[in-house]
C-alpha positions in Angstrom: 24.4 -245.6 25.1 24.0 -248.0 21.8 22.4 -245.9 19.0 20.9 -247.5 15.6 21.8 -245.9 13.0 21.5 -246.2 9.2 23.2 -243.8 6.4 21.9 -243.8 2.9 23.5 -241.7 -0.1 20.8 -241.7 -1.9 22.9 -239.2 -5.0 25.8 -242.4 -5.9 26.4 -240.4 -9.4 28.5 -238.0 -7.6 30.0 -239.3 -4.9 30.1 -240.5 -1.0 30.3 -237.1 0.5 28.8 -234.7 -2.0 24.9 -234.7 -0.5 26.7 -234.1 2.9 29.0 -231.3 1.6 26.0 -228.9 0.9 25.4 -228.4 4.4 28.0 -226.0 4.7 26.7 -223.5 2.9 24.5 -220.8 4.4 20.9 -220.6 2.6 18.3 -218.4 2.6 14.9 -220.0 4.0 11.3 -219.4 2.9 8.4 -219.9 5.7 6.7 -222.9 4.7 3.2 -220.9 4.6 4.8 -218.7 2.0 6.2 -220.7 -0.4 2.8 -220.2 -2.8 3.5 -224.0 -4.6 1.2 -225.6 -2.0 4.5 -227.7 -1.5 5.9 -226.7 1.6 6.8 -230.2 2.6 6.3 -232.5 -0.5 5.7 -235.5 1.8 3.0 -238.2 0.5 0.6 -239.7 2.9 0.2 -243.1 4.1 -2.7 -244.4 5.6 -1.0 -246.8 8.2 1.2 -243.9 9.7 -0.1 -240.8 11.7 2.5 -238.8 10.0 3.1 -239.4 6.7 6.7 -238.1 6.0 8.0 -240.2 8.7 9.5 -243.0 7.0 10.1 -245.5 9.4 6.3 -245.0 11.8 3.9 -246.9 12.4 0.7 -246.7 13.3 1.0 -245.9 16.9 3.9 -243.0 16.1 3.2 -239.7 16.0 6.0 -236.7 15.1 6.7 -233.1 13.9 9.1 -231.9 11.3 11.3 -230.0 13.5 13.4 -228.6 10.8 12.8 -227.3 7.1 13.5 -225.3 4.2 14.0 -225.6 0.4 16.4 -227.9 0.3 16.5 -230.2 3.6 13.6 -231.8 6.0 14.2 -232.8 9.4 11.7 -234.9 11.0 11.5 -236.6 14.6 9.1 -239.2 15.4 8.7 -239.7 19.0 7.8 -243.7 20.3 6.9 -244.4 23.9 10.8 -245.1 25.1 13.8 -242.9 25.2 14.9 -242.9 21.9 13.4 -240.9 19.1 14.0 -241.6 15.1 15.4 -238.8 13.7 15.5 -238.5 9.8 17.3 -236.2 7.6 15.6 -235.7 4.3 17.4 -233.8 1.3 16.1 -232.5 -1.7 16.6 -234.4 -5.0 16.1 -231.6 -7.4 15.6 -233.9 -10.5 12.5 -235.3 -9.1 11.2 -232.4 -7.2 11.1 -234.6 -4.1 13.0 -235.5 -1.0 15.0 -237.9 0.0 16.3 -240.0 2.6 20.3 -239.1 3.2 20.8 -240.0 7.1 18.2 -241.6 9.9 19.0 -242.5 13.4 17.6 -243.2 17.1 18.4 -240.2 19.2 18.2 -239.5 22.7 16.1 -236.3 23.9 17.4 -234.0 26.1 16.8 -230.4 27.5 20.0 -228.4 28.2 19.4 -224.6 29.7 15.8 -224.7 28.5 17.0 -225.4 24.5 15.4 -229.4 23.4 18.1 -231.5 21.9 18.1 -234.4 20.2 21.9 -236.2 19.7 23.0 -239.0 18.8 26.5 -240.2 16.9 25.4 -239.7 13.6 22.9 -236.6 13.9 22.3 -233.7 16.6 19.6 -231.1 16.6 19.5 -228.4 18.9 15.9 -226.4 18.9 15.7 -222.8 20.4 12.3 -221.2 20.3 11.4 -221.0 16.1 14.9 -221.8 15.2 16.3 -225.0 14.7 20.1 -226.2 14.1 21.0 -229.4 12.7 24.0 -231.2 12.9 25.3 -234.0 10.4 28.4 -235.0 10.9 31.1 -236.1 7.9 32.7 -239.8 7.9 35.9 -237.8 8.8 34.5 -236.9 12.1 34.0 -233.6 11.0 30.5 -231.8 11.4 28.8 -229.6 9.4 25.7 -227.2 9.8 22.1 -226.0 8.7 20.2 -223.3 10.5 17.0 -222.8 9.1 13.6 -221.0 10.8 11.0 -222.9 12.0 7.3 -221.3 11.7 4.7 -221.6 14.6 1.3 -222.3 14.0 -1.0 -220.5 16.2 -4.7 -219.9 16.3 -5.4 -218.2 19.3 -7.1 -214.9 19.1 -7.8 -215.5 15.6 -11.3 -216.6 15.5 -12.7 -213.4 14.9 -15.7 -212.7 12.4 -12.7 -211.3 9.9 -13.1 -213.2 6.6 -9.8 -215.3 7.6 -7.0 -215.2 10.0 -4.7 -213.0 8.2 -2.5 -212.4 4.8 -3.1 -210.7 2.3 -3.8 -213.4 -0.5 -0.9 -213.3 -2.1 2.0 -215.9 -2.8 4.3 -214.2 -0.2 1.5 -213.4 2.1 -1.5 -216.0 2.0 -5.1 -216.0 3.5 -4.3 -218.0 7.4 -7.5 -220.0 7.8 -8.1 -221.4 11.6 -12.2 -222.3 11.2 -14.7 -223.9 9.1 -16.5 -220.6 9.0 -13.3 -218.9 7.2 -12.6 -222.1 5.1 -16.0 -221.4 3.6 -15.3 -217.9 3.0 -13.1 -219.3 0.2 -15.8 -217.6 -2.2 -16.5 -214.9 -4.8 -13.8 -212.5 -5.1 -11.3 -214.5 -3.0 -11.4 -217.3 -5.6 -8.1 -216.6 -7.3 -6.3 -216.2 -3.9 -3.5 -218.2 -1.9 -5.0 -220.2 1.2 -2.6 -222.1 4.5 -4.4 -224.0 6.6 -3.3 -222.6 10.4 -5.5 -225.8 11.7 -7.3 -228.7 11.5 -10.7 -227.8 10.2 -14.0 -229.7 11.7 -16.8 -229.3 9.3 -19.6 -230.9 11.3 -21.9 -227.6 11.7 -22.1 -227.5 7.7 -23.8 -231.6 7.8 -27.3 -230.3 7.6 -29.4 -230.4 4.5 -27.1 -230.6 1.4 -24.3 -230.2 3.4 -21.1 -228.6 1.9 -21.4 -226.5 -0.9 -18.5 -226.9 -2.7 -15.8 -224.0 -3.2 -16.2 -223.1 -7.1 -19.2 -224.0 -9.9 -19.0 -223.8 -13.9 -19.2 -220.3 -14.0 -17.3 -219.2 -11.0 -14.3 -221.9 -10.9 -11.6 -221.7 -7.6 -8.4 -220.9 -10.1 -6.3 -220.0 -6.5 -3.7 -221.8 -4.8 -4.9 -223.8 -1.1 -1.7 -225.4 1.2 -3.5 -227.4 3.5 0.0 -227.3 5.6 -0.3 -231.2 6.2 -3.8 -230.5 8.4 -6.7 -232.5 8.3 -10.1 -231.2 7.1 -13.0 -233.9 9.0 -16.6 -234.1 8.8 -17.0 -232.9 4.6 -20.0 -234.7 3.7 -22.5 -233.5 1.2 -25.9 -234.7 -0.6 -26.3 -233.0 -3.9 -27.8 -235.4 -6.2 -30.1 -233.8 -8.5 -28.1 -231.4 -11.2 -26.1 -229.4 -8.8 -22.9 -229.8 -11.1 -19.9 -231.2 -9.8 -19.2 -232.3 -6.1 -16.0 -232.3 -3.3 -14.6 -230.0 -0.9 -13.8 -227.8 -4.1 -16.4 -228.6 -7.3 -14.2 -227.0 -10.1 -10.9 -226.1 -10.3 -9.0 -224.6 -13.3 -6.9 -222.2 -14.9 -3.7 -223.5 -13.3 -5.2 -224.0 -9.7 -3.3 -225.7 -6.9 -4.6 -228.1 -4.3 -2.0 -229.8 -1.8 -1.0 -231.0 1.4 -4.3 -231.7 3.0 -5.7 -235.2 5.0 -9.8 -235.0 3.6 -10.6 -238.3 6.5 -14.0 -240.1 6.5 -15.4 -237.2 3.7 -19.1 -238.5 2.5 -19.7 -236.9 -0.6 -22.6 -238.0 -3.2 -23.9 -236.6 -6.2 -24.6 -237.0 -9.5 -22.3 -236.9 -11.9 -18.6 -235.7 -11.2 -18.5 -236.5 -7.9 -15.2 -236.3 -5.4 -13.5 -235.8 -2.1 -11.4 -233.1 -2.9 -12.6 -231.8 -6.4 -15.7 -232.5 -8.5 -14.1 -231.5 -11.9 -10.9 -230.5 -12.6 -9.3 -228.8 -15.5 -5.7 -226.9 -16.3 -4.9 -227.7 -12.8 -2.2 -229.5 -10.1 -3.1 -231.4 -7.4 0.0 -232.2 -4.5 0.1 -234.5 -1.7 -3.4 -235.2 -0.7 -4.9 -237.6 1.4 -8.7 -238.8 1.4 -11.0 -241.7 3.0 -14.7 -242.2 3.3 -17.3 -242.7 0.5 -18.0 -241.1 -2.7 -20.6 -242.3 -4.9 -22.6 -241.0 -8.2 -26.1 -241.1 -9.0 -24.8 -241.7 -12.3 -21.4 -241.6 -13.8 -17.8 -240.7 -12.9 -16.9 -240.4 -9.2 -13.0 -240.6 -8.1 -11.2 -240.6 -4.3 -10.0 -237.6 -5.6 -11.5 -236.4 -8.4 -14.7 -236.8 -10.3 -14.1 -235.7 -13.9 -11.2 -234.2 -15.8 -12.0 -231.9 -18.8 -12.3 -228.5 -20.3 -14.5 -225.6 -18.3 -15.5 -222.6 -20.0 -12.6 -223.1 -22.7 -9.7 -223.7 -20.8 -7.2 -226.5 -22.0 -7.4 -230.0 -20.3 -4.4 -230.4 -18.5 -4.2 -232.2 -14.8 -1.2 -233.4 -13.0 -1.8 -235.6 -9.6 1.0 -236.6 -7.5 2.3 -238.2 -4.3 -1.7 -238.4 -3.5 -3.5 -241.4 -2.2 -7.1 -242.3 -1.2 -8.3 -245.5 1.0 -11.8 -244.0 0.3 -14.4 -246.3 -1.0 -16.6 -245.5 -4.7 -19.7 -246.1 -6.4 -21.3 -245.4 -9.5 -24.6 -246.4 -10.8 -23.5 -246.7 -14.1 -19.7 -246.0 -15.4 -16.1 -244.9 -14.0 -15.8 -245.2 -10.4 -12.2 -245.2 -9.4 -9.6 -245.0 -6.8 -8.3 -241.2 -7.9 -10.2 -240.0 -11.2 -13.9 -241.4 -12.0 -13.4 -239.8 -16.2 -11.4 -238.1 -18.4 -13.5 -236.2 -20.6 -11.7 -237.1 -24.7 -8.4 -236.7 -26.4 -8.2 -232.6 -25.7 -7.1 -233.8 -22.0 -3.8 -234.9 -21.1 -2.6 -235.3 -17.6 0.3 -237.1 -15.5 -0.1 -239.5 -12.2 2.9 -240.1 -10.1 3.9 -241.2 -6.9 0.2 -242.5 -6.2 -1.9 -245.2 -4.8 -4.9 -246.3 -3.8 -7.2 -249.2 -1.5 -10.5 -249.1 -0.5 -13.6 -250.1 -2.8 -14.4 -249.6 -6.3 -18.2 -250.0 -7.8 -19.9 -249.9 -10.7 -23.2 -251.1 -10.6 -26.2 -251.4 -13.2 -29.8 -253.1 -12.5 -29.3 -254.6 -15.6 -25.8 -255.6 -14.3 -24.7 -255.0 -18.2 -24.3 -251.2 -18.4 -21.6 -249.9 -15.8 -18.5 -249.6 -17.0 -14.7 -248.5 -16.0 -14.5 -249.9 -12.9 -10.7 -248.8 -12.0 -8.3 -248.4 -9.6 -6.4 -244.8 -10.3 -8.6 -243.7 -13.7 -11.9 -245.1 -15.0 -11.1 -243.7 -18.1 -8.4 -242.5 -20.0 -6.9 -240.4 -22.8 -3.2 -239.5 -23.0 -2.6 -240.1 -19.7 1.1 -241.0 -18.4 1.1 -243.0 -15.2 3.9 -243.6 -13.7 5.1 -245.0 -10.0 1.5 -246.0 -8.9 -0.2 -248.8 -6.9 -3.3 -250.3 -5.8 -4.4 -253.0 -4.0 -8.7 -252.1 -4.5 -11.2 -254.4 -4.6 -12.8 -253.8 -7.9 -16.2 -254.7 -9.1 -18.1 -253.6 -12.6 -20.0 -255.0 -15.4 -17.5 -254.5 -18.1 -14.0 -252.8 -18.8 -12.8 -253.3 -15.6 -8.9 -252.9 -14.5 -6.7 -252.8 -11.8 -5.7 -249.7 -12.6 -7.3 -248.3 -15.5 -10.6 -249.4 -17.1 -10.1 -248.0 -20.5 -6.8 -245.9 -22.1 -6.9 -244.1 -25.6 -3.3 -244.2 -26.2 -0.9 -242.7 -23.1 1.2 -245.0 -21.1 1.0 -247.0 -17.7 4.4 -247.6 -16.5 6.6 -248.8 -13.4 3.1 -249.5 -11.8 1.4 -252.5 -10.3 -2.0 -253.8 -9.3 -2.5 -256.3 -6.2 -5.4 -256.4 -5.1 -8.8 -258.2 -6.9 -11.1 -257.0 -10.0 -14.2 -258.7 -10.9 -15.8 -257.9 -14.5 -19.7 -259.5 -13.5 -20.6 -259.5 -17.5 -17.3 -258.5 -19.9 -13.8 -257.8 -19.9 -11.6 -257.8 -17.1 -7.7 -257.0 -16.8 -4.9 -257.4 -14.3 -3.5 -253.4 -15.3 -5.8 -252.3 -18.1 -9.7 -253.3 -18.8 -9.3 -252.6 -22.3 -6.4 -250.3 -23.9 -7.0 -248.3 -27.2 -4.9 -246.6 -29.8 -1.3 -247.2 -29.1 -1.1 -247.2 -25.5 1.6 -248.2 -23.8 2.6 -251.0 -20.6 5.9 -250.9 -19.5 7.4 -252.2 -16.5 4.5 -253.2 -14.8 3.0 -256.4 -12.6 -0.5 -257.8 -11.2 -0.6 -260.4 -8.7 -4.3 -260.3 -7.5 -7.5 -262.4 -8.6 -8.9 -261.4 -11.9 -12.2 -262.9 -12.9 -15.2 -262.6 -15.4 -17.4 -265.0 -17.0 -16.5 -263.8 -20.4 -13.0 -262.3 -21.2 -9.8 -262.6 -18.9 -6.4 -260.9 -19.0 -3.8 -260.8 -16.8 -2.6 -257.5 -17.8 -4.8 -256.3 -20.4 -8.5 -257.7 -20.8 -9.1 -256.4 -24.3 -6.8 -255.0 -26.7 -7.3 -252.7 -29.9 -5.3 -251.1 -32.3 -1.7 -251.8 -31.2 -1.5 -251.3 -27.7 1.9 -252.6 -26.2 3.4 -254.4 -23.2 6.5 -254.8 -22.7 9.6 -255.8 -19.7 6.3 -256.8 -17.5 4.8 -259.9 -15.7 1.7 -261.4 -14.5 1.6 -263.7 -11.4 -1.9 -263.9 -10.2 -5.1 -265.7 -10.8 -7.1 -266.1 -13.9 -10.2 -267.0 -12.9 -13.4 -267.7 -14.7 -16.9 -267.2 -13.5 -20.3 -268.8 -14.3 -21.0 -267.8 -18.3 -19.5 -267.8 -21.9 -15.9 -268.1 -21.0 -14.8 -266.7 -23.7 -11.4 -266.1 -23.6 -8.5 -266.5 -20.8 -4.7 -264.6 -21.9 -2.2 -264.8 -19.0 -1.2 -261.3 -20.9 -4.1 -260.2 -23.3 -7.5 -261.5 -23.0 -8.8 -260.6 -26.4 -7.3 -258.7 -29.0 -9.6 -257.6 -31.6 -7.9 -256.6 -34.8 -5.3 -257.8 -36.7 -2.9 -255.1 -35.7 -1.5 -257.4 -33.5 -0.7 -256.2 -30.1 3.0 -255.8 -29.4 4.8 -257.7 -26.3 8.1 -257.9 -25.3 9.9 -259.4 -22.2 6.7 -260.1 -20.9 6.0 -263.3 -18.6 3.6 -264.9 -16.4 2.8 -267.2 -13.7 -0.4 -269.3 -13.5 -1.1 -270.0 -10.1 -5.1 -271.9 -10.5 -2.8 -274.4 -12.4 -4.9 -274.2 -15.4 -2.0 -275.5 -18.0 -1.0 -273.8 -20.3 -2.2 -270.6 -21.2 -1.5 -268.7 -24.3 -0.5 -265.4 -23.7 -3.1 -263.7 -25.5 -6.6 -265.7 -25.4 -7.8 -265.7 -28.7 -4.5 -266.2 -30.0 -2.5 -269.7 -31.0 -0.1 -270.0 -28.4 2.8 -269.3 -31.1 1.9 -266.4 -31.0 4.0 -265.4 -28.2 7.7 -265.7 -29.3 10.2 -268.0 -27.0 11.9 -265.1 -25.1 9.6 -262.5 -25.6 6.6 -264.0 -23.8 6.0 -267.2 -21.9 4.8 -269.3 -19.0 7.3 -269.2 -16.0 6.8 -272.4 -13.4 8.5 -270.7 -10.5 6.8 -267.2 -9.2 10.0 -267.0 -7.4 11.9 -265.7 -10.4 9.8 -262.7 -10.0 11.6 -261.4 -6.9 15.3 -261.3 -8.6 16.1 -258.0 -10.1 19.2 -259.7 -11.8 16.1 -262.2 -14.0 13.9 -261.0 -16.7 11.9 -259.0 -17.0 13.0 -257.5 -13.7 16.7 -256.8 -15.2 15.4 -253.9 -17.2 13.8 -251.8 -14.2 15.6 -249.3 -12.4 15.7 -250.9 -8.8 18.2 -247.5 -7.6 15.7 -244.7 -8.2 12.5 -246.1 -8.8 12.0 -249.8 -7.7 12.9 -251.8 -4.2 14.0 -255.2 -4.1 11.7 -257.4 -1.5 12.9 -260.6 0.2 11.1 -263.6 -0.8 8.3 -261.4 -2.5 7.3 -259.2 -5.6 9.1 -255.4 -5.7 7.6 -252.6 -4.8 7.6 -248.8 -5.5 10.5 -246.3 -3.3 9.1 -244.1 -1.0 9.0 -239.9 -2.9 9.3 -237.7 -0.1 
């Protein structure tokens, strides 16, 4: 039989056979419900896949990870003919991630009552809970990982007992099979470690208000919840009034985890602080996540993810948010709807995104049509916040302050990021990356390609600049496109910038597609302004897709960036 197979060495630095070689060594494995990281997996999520650590699904494919431990990932994804994909994952220690070493099409057998999967490249043997993998060397030789796989069950575990079993703790977590012991999460169990054992249906907690969510103000959830790659359905809630904050969890803090969970077709609404998985977070980490449906705010700050970041009863503002995504659609009646985080509270916060994306629909609405603000596709608003190795292709809509990605940034940086879908500013400023950017912050490495358009103030990276914000090794290739008003000013990379610290840009370049003429780079700028090989007007998008042309020759297309034929780069896969 013919087999497909692919090998990548993903580790070049040290040589052909070196992320093979570690095979041989014997390890010592840890369950996946007791690792107490909420990281068992560290997989990202993908809306167009039913499993999202399988690389190479689709739609259609459905899988199991048929091998794990600390430091390798074994997946199978099983298609409607013979052959299954199998995909050897490895861990990349520097980026806390996995990734791809070795992927092939196996053929599925059953030998003396043992399931086998071989093929010329990889075999996998699976007895019971225990799985053993085989690689084999470029010499022909083999080499081989036993690890233990855990099983999931649920049967005579739906008792009236508070959970499922464990003891709470890191080595032991609460096993949670129900909706009934998912809402136990309460009171003295706040501080605990949760695994989901199941996928959760939440339909018999619709009626009324719904959900009330797992932690307030004064009694925050502070524990650690694995969601084991299970989905959680039916979450929907109607607290509108001044309930306080909103999600499947309403605060979090004091170095809380949250990961590995699907949250699918969540309806959530509320009034300020409103989100799928948290309503406000603060000092805590949020890990592979997954959400879709509909969030929206009576007033202010709603997020796919997370309503509002800031500080709850004292504790310091710190968030991190990675490998996450959310298709869900948001809506504000006034400011900061956004694909992941509605608000950051002020300068005390400081958090990191990585690894993230977003779609769906972003809102802000006013009657007025004057007042809502921060329209955004990962943060509405921003203060030292580093992005990094994000993506969205919303549709964004506010009055003013609208970006692809963020709609305002007090210093921090957005980098190795891009924006392609469309963001319409009905009053003010609108901007390709950035509505407006404050204080020093920093673009770096960074495209839009989608439709950007106000009636006032354009810019195809950054709508309105203050105070020495900088972009630099980035490009713009989309449409700058005016709507019915004051047209004030139209920058292919700043829209207006408002002081005379002038705004720093550097290997920065753009495309006009309307064919408009020239454009300066910066709208209410002479077109001067932009020094001849630091900033100009490219006539052939196509130099966009060569990594070996500016600005492209300055981004890492090994670790962080892949090369696309006859189109723009795009982000590698973290595992």
């Amino acid at each position: 039989m013919m087999f497909i197979f692919q090998i990548k060495m993903l580790l070049r630095k040290v040589g052909l056979l070196a992320p093979l070689s570690l095979l041989s060594f014997s390890i010592s494995c840890i369950p996946q419900q007791g690792t107490g990281n909420a990281e068992p997996y560290g997989g990202v999520r993908d809306l167009n896949k039913k499993d999202p650590d399988d690389p190479h699904g689709s739609a259609s494919t459905t899988y199991e990870v048929k091998a794990y431990s600390e430091t390798i990932k074994v997946l199978v994804a099983y298609h409607s003919e013979g052959l299954h994909r199998t995909t050897y994952l490895q861990r990349d220690d520097s980026r806390s991630s996995f990734k791809e070493i070795a992927t092939e099409y196996t053929e599925k057998k059953k030998i003396s009552g043992s399931r086998t999967y071989e093929g010329s490249l990889l075999s996998m043997r699976l007895d019971s809970n225990t799985a053993y993998v085989r690689l084999k060397k470029l010499q022909g030789d083999s080499a081989f990982h036993q690890i233990s796989s855990a099983v999931y069950d649920c049967k005579d575990k739906l008792s009236n007992a508070p959970f499922a079993g464990g003891l709470g703790t890191q080595e032991n977590p609460y096993k949670i099979c129900t909706a009934a012991q998912l809402n136990n999460i309460r009171n003295e169990y706040l501080g605990s470690y949760f695994v989901l054992w199941s996928e959760i249906d939440l339909s018999d907690f619709q009626e009324g208000a719904g959900w009330m969510p797992i932690g307030d103000t004064y009694n925050p959830f502070y524990g650690n919840f694995d969601g084991n790659l299970f989905a959680i359905r039916g979450l929907k809630i109607s607290r509108t009034g001044n309930e306080g904050p909103v999600g499947l969890f309403g605060v979090v803090t004091n170095g809380g985890v949250l990961g590995n969970m699907n949250l699918v077709d969540a309806d959530i609404r509320g009034s300020n602080s409103a989100g799928a998985l948290v309503g406000r977070l603060s000092e805590a980490k949020i890990i592979n996540i997954y959400t879709s449906g509909s969030i929206w705010a009576r007033v202010s700050s709603a997020g796919g993810i997370v309503g509002s970041v800031g500080s709850v009863n004292g504790m310091p503002c710190k968030f991190s948010i990675s490998r996450t995504h959310s298709s869900s659609d948001v809506m504000t009646q006034r400011h900061y709807p956004a694909g992941l985080v509605g608000h950051v509270d002020s300068e005390e916060c400081s958090g990191e995104i990585t690894d993230s994306s977003t779609s769906g629909r972003i809102n802000a609405y006013s009657s007025t049509r004057t007042d809502a603000t921060g329209a955004a596709g990962l943060i509405g608003i921003a203060y030292s916040a580093k992005i990094s190795r994000c993506w969205s292709t919303a549709q964004i809509i506010g009055d003013d302050a609208s970006g692809g990605l963020v709609g305002r940034a007090h210093h921090g940086s957005i980098q190795d990021s891009y924006f392609a879908g469309d963001v319409t500013a009905r009053f003010g400023v609108a901007g390709g990356i950035l509505g407006v950017g404050y204080n020093d912050t920093v673009v770096k490495r960074v495209y839009a390609s989608g439709n950007i358009q106000s009636p006032q103030t354009l810019g195809g990276i950054v709508g309105e600049a203050f105070y020495d914000p900088a972009v630099k090794d980035s490009f713009f290739a989309g449409n700058l496109n005016f709507l019915e008003g004051s047209q004030t000013n139209r920058g292919a990379i700043v829209g207006y910038e408002r002081t005379e610290n002038f705004a720093s840009m550097e290997n920065t370049f753009w495309f006009s597609r309307l064919g408009t003429g020239a454009l300066p780079c910066i709208g209410n700028r002479d077109i001067s302004r932009c020094a001849l090989g630091m900033a100009e007007e490219l006539v052939d998008v196509s130099k966009f897709y060569n990594s070996n042309l500016a600005p492209l020759h300055f981004w890492d297309f090994e670790n962080v960036w892949e090369e696309q034929s006859l189109n723009f780069p795009t982000l590698k896969i973290v595992y």
